[in-house]
ZAZA-771370 format. One record per atom (N, C-alpha, C, O): residue in one letter; z, y, x. Coordinates in steps of 0.02 Angstrom, whole numbers, padded with zeros to 5 digits, always signed. Each point is the difference from the previous one (the first is absolute). Last residue first. Example, Ala and Ser with C-alpha at 12.3 -4.5 7.8 and 13.67 -1.06 7.14 Angstrom:
2
S+00354-00112+00642 S+00003+00059+00042 S+00037+00055-00039 S+00008+00055+00025 A-00012-00341-00010 A+00000+00059-00045 A+00000+00060+00045 A+00033-00001+00052 
This chain:
158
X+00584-00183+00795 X-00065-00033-00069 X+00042-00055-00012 X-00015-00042-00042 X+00117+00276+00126 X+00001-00068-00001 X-00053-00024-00045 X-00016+00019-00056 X+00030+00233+00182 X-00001-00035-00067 X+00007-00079+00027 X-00024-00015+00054 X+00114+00217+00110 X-00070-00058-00003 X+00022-00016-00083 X+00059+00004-00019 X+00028+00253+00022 X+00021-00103+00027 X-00083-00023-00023 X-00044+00012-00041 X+00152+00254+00026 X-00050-00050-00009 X+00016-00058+00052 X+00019-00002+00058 X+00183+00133-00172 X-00029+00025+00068 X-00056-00081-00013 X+00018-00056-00016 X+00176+00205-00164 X-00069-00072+00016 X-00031-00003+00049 X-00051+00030-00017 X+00309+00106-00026 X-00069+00024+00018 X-00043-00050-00013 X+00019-00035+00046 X+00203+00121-00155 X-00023-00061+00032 X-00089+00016+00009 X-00044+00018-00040 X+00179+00177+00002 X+00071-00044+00069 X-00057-00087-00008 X-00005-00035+00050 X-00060+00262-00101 X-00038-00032+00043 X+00067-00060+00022 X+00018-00026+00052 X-00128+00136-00299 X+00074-00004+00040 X-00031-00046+00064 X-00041-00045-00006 X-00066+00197-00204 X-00031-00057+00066 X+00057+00006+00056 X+00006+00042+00045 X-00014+00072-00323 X+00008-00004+00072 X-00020-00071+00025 X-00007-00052-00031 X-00086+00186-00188 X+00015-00055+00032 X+00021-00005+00038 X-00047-00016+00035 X-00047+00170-00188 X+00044+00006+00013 X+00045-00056+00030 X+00060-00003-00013 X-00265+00003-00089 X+00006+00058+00040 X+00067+00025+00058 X+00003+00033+00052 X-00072-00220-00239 X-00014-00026+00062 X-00002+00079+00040 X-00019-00006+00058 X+00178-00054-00273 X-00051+00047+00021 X+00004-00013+00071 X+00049+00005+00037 X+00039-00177-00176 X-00010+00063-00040 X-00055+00060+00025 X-00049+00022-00030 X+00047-00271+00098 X+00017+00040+00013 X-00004+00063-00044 X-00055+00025-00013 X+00075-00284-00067 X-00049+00042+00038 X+00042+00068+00019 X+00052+00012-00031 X-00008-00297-00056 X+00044+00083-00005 X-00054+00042+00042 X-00016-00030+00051 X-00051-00162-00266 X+00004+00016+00061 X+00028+00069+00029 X-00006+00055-00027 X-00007-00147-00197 X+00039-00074+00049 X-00039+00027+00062 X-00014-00048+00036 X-00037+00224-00194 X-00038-00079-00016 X+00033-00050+00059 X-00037-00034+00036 X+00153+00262+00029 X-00048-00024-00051 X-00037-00070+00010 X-00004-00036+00049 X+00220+00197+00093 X-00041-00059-00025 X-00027+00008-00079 X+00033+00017-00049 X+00016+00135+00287 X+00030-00009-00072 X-00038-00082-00014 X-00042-00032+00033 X+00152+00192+00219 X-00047-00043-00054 X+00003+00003-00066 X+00050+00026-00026 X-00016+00106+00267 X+00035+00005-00048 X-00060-00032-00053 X-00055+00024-00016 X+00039-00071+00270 X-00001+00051-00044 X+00043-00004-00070 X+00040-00046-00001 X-00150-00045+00261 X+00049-00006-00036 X-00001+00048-00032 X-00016+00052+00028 X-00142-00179+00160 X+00020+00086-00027 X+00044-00028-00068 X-00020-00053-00024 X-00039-00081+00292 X-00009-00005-00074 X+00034+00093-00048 X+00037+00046+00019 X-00204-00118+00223 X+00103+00046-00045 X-00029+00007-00055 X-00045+00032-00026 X-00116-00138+00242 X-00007-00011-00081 X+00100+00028-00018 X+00052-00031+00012 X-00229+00035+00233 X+00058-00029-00033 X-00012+00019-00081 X-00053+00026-00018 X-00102+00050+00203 X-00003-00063+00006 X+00064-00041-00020 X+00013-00054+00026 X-00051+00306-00052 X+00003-00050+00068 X+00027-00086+00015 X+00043-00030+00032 X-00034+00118-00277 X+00017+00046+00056 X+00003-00016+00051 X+00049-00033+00017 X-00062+00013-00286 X-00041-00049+00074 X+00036+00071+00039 X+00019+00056-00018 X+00097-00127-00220 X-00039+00077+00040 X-00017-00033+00065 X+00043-00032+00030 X+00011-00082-00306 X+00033-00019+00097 X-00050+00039+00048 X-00057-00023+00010 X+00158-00064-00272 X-00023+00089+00030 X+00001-00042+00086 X+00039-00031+00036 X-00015-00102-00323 X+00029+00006+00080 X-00067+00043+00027 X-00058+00003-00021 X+00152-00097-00237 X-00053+00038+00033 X+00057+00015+00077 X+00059+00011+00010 X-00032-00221-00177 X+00001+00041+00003 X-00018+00061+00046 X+00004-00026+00055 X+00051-00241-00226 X-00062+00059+00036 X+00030+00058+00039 X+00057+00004-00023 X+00025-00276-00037 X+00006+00087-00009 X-00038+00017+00045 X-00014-00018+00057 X+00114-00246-00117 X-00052+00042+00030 X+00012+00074-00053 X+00024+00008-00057 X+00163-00217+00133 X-00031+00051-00043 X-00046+00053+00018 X+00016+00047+00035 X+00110-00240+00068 X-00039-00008-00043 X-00026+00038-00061 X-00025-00018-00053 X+00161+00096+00257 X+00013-00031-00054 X-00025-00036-00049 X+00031+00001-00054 X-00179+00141+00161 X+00048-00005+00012 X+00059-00011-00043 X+00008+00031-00052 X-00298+00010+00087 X+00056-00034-00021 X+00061+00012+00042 X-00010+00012+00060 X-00198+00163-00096 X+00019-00031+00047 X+00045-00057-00069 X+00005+00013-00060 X-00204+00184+00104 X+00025-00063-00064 X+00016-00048+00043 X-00039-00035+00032 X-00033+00325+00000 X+00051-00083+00071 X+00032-00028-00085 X+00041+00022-00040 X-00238+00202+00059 X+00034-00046-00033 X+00012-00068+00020 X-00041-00045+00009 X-00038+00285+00125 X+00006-00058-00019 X+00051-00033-00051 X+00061+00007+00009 X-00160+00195+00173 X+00047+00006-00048 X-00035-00071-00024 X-00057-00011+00021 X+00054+00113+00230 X-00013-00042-00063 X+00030+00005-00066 X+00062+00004+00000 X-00157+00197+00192 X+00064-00028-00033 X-00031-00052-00049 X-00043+00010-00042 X-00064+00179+00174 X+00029-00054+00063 X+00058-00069-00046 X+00036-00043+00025 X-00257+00141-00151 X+00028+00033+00040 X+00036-00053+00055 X-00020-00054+00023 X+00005-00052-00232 X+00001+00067-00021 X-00006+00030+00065 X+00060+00009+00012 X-00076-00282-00058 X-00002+00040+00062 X+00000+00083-00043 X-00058-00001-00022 X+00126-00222-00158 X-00068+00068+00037 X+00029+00035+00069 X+00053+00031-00005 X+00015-00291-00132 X+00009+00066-00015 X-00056+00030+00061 X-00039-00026+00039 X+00192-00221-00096 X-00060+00054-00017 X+00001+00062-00008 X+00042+00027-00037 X+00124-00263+00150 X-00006+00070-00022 X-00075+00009-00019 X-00039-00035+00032 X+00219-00189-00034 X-00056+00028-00010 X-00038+00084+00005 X-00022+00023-00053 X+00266-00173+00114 X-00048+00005-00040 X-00065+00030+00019 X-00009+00020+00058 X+00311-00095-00022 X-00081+00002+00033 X-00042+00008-00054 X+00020-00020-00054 X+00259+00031+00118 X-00030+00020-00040 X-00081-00003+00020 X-00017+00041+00043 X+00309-00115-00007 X-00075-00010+00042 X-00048+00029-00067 X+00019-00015-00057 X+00237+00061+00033 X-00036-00042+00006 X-00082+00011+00038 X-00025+00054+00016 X+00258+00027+00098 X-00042+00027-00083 X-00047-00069-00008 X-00010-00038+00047 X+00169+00081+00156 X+00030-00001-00043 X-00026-00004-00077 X+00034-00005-00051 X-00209+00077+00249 X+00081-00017+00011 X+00043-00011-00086 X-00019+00032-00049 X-00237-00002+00037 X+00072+00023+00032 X+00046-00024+00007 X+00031-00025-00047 X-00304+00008+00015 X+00045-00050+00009 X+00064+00045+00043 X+00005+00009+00061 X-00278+00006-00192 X+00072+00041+00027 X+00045-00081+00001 X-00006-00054-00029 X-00275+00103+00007 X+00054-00052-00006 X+00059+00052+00050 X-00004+00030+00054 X-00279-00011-00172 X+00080+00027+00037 X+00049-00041-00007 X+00004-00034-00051 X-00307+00028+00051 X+00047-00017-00025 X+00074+00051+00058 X+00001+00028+00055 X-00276+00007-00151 X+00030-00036+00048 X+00093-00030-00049 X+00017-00009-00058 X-00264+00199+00021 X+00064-00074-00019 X+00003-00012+00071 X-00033+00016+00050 X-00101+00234-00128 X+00055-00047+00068 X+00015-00039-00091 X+00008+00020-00058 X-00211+00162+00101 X+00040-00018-00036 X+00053-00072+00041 X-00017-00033+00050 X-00169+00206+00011 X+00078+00031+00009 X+00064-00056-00037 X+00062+00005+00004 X-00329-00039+00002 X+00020+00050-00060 X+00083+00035+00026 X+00029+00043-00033 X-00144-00208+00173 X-00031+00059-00001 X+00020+00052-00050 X-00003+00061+00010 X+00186-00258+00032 X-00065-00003+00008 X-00038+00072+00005 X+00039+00047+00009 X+00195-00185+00084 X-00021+00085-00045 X-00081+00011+00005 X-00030+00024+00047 X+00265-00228-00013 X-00068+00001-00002 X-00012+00087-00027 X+00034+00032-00041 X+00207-00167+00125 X-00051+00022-00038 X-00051+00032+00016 X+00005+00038+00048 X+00269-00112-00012 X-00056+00001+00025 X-00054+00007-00056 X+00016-00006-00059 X+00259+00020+00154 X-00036+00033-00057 X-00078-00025+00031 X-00010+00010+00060 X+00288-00041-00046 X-00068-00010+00042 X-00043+00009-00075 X+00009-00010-00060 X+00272+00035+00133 X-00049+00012-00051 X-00077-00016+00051 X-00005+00007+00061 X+00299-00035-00022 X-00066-00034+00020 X-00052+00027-00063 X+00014-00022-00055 X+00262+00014+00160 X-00062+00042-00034 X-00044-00007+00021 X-00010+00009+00060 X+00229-00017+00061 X-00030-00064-00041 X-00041-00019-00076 X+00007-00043-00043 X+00023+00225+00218 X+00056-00008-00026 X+00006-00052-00058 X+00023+00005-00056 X-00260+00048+00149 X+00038+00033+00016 X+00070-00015-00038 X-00012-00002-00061 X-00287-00013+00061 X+00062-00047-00004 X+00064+00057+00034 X-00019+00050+00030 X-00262-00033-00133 X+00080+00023+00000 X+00048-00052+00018 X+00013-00045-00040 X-00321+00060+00013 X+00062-00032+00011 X+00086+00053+00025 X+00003+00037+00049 X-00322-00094-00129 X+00075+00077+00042 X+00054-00051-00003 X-00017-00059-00008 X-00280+00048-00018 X+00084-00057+00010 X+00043+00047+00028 X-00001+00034+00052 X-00261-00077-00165 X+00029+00030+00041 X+00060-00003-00013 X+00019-00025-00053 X-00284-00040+00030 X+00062-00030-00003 X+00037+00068+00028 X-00026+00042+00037 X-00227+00024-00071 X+00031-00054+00011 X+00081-00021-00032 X+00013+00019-00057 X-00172+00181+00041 X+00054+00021+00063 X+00026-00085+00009 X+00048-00009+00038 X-00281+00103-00177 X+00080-00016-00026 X+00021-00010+00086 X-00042-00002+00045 X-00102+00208-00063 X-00019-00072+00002 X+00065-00032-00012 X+00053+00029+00013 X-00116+00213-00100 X+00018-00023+00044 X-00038-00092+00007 X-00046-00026-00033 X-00004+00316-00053 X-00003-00080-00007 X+00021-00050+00070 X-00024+00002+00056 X+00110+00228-00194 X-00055-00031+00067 X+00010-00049-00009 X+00050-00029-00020 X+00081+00249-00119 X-00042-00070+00018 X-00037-00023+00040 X-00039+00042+00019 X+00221+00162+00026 X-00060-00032-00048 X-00030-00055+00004 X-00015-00026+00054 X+00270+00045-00011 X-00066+00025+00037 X-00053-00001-00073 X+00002-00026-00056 X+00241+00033-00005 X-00025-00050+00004 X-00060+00053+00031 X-00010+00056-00024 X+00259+00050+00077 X-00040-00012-00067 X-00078-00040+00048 X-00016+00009+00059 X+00273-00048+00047 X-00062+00041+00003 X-00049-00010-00064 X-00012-00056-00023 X+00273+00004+00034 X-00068-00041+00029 X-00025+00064-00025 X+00020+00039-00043 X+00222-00041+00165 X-00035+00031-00070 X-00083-00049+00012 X-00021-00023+00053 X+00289-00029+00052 X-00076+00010+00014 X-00013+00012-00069 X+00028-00022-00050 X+00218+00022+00148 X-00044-00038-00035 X-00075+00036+00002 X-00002+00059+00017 X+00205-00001+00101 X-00003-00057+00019 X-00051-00036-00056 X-00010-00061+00004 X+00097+00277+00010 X+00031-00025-00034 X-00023-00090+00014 X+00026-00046-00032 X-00082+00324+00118 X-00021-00053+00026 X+00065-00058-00043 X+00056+00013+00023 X-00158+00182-00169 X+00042+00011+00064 X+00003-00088+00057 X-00020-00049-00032 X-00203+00223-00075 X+00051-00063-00031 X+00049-00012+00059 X-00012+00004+00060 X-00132+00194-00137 X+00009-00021+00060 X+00064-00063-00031 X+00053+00005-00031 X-00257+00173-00074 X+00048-00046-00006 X+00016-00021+00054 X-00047+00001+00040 X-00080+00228-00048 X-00011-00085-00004 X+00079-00013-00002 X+00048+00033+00021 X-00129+00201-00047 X+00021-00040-00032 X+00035-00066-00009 X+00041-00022-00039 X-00093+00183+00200 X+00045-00016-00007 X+00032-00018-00061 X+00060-00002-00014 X-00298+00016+00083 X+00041-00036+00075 X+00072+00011-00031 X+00031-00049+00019 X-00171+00152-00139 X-00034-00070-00008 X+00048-00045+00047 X+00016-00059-00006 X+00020+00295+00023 X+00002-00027-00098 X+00001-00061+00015 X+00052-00030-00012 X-00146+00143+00200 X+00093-00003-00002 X+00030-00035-00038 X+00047-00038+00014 X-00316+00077-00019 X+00045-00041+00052 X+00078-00014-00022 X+00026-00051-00024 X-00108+00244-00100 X-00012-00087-00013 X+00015-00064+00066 X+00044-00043+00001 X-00051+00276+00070 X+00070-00026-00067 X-00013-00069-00035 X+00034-00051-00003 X-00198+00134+00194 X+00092-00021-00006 X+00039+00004-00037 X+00057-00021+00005 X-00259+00078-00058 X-00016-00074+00020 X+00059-00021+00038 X+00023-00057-00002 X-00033+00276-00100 X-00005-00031-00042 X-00004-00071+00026 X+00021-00043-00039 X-00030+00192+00205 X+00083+00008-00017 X-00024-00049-00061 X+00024-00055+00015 X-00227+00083+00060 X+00037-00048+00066 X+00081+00010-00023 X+00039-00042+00021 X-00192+00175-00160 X-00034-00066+00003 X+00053-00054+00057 X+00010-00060-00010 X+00011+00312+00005 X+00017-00028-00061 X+00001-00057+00006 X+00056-00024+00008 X-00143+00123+00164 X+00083-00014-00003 X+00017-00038-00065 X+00033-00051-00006 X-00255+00120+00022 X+00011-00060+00040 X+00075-00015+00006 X+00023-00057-00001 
C-alpha cells in the first residue's frame, strides 16, 4: 500500500511540475476547438474598436456549420480606409477568415485571426506569406492576440 500511494505521488509531482506556465505578457492563448454540437445560427453580430482616431468594426453572421460572412472595415488614423467582405470558420473560441477588402482601389485578399473572449473579438497577428495573390498566415499556431485593440459587441446598424 506504501508502494502504491509514494508511486501516486510521484506522478502527481511529475504531472504538476511539468505544466507550462505562460508568463503574464498581456496576450491571450485560444483554447483548443470543443467537440462538436450542434448549434443554432447566433443571428447578426457587431464588435466595434474606436480609439486614437482608430476605428475597425467588424460584423457577421455564424450559421450551424460554425461557418461566418459578414463584413470588416478598418479606418486608421493617417492610413487609408480599408472595407470588405470576410468568410471563414468559428475553430473553437477563434475566427479565422479570408478579409477581400478594397483599398486604394485595389482589391486584396487576406487571412485575419480574431479570439472571442467575453463578449469581445483580439484581432491575432502573425508572421505571413503570400501565395496565389493571397497573404495567409504561415502558421495559425503560433498567433498572438494583442489586447491593445479590443472589438467590444455593439447594437448592429440595419
Amino acid at each position: 500500500m506504501k508502494k502504491v500511494f509514494a508511486l501516486t505521488l510521484m506522478i502527481l509531482a511529475v504531472t504538476t511540475a511539468c505544466k507550462k506556465q505562460d508568463p503574464v505578457t498581456g496576450e491571450i492563448t485560444p483554447t483548443a476547438p470543443a467537440k462538436a454540437t450542434i448549434e443554432e445560427p447566433s443571428g447578426k453580430q457587431c464588435y466595434s474598436y474606436s480609439g486614437n482616431n482608430n476605428f475597425v468594426d467588424l460584423s457577421f453572421n455564424v450559421n450551424s456549420h460554425q461557418e461566418v460572412n459578414g463584413t470588416l472595415s478598418y479606418n486608421y488614423s493617417e492610413k487609408d480606409k480599408n472595407e470588405g467582405i470576410l468568410v471563414g470558420n468559428m475553430k473553437g473560441d477563434t475566427l479565422i477568415a479570408e478579409y477581400t477588402f478594397t483599398s486604394e482601389g485595389v482589391s486584396s485578399v487576406r487571412e485575419v485571426a480574431f479570439l472571442n473572449r467575453d463578449a469581445t473579438f483580439i484581432e491575432g497577428y502573425g508572421e505571413t506569406v503570400e501565395a496565389n495573390n493571397k497573404i495567409t498566415f504561415k502558421d495559425k499556431s503560433k498567433l498572438k492576440f494583442d489586447q491593445k485593440n479590443i472589438l467590444s459587441k455593439v447594437d448592429c446598424k440595419e
